[in-house]
C-alpha positions as a printed NumPy array, in Angstrom:
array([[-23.676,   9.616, -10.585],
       [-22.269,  11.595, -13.301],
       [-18.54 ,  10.671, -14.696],
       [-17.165,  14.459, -13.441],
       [-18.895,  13.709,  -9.764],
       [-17.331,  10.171,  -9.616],
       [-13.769,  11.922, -10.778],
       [-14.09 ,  13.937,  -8.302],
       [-15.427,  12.004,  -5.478],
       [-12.626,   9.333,  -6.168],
       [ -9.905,  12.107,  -6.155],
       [-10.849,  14.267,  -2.958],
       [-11.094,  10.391,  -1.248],
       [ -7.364,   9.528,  -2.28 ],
       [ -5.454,  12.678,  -2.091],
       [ -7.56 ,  15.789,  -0.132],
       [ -6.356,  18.206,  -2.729],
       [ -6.177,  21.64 ,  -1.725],
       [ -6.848,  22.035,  -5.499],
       [ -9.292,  19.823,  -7.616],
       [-10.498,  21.559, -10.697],
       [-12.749,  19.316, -13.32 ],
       [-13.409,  20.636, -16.288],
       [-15.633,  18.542, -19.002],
       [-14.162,  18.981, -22.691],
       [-16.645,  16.704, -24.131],
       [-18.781,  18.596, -26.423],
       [-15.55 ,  20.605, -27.841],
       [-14.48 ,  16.89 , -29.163],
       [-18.132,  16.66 , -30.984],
       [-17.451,  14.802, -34.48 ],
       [-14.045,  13.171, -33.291],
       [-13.18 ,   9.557, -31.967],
       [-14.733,   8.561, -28.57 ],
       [-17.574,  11.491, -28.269],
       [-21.053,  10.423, -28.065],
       [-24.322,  12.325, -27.899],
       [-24.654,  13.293, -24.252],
       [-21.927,  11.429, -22.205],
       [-18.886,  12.441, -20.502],
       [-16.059,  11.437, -22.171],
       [-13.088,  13.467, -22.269],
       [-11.524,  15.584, -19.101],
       [ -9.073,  18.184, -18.17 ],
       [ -7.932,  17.905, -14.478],
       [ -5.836,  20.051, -12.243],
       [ -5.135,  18.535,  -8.871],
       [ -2.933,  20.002,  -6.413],
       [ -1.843,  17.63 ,  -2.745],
       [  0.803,  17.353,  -0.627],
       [  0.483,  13.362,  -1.248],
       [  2.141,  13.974,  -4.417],
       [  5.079,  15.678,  -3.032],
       [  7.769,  12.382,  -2.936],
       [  6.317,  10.98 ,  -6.284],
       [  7.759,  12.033, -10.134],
       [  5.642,  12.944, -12.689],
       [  4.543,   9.77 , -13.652],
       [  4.021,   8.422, -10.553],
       [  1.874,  10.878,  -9.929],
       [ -0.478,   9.8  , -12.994],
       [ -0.428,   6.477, -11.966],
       [ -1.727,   7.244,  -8.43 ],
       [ -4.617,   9.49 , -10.166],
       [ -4.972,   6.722, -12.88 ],
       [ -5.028,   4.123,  -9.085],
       [ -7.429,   6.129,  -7.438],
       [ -9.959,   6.606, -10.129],
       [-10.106,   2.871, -10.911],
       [-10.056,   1.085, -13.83 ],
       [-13.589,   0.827, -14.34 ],
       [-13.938,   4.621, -14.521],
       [-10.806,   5.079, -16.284],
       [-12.549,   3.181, -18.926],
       [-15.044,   4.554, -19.515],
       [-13.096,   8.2  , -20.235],
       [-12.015,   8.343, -23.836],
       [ -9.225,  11.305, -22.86 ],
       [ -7.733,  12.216, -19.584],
       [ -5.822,  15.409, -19.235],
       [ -3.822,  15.679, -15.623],
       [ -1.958,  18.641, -14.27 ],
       [ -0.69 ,  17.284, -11.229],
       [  1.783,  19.023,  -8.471],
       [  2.019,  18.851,  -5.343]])
């Protein structure tokens, strides 16, 4: 399964956004630290759930950073969230 369908999987499982946008930046980052020919490595997410509605900001990236895992959070190079409830 590709890194963007496991983000998303994991995500939709832990919160049922009513917003889940996944956007792949990985070939803009060609030439720069942590690309490589052909893999997913870098991410811009914008998640919106009412579970994130009693939780400050950086609660909220820890329960995205929770829910994805730290094996798949390893293996992204960069992580953008935008995260409200």
């Amino acid at each position: 399964m590709r890194v963007a369908e496991q983000i998303r999987q994991s995500l939709e499982d832990a919160f049922h956004p009513t917003v889940l946008e996944i956007q792949d930046d990985s070939e803009a980052h060609r030439g720069h630290s942590g690309y490589s020919e052909g893999e997913e490595s870098h991410f811009n997410v914008k998640i919106r759930a009412a579970a994130f509605a009693d939780m400050n900001r950086l609660a909220r990236h820890r329960a995205v950073h929770g829910a994805l895992g730290p094996e798949l959070v390893g293996s992204i190079h960069a992580l953008a969230l935008d995260i409200d409830v």
